[in-house]
N, C-alpha and C positions, 0 to 999 in steps of 0.2 A: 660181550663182543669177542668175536675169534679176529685179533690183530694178526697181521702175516707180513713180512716182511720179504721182498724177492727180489733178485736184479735179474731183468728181461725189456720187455718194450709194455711199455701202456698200454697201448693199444691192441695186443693177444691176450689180454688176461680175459678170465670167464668171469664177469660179472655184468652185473646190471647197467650201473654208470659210471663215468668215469670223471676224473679232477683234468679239468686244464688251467694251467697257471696261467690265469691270462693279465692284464694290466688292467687299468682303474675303466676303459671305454671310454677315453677323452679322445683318444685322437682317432678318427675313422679307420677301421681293420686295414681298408684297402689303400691306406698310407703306408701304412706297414710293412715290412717283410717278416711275417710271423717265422719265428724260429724253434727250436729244440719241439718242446712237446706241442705247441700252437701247426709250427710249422706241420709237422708230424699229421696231425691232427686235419689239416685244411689237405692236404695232397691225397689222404684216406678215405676222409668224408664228404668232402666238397664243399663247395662256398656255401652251402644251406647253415649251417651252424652261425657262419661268422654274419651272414646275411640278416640273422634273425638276434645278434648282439646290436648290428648295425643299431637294430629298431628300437633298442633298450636305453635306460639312460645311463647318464656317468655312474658306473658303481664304486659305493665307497671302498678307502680303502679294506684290505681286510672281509669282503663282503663276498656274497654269490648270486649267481645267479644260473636259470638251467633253461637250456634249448635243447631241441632234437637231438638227436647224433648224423645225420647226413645218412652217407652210407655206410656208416659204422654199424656193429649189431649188437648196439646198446640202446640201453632204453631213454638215454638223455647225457647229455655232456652238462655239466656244473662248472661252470667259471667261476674262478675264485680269484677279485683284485688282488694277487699277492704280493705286488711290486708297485711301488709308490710312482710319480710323476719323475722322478730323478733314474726309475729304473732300478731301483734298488730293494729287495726286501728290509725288515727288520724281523725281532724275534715277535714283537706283534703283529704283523702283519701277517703274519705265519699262522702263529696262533691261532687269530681270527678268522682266519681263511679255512683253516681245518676244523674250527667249530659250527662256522656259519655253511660251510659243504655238510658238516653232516645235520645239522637241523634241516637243512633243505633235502635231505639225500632222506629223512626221517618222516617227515614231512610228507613225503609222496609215497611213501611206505615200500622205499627200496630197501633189501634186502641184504647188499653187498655191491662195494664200492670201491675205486682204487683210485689212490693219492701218485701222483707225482713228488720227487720233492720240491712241494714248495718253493720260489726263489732261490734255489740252491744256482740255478743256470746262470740263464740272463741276472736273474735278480743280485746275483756276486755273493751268494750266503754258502759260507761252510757246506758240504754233501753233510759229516759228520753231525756237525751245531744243528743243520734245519731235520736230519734223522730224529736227533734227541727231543729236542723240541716236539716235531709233531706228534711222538710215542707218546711223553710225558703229556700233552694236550688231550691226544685220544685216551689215554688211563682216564679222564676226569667224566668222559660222554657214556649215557647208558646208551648202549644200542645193541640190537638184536639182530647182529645178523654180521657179516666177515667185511674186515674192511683188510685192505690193501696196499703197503706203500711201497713203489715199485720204483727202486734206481735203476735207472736205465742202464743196460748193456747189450751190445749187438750179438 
């Protein structure tokens, strides 16, 4: 795996698919006011992504799952429950969310992929704590092909 590390926006990176930290899909998207990378995410793409979460069930914590990209020019956006019911991450939560994206990111035989961090935002987790974390997570995943993890800077 070629690990990369950048601060920029999610959403301009050249890859395939991209990570959105999104929460468990208990409470309907459009209760919501998605923010940081969701938000981001829904203003760029359009409501097709969050439309086609709607139709999905609760995902566990820690878990993923993958829809379209709207009008993004990726090949699928990957939800990952990274923040529990309280809104909060943990270090598992993180973990899980970074292993189960890329088994799914693996899975479809995407090539390259880019992580937000994790719960770092909304979720109240350290930028630093949830960086280390996901590096040390992605050291343990074989995968073939460049993964991503992009702190956001304007």
């Amino acid at each position: 795996m070629k690990l990369v590390c950048v601060e920029g926006d999610l959403l301009d990176q050249d890859v395939e698919v991209i990570v959105n930290a999104w929460n468990r899909n208990v409470i309907p998207w459009w209760l919501l006011l998605p923010q940081g990378v969701s938000g981001a995410i829904k203003r760029r793409a359009g409501l097709e992504p969050f439309r086609e979460l709607a139709r999905m069930r609760a995902i566990p914590l820690g878990d993923a799952v993958a829809t379209g990209a709207g009008r993004l020019p990726f090949k699928a956006i990957i939800h990952v429950a990274g923040i529990n019911l309280l809104w909060r991450s943990t270090e598992r939560s993180v973990r899980d969310s970074v292993r189960n994206a890329m088994a799914l990111a693996t899975q479809n035989g995407y090539r390259s992929i880019a992580f937000p961090l994790i719960g770092a935002g909304s979720g109240g987790g350290k930028a630093v704590r949830v960086l280390k974390c996901m590096r040390d997570e992605l050291s343990s995943i074989n995968f073939d092909g460049e993964v991503r993890i992009v702190q956001f800077k304007r």
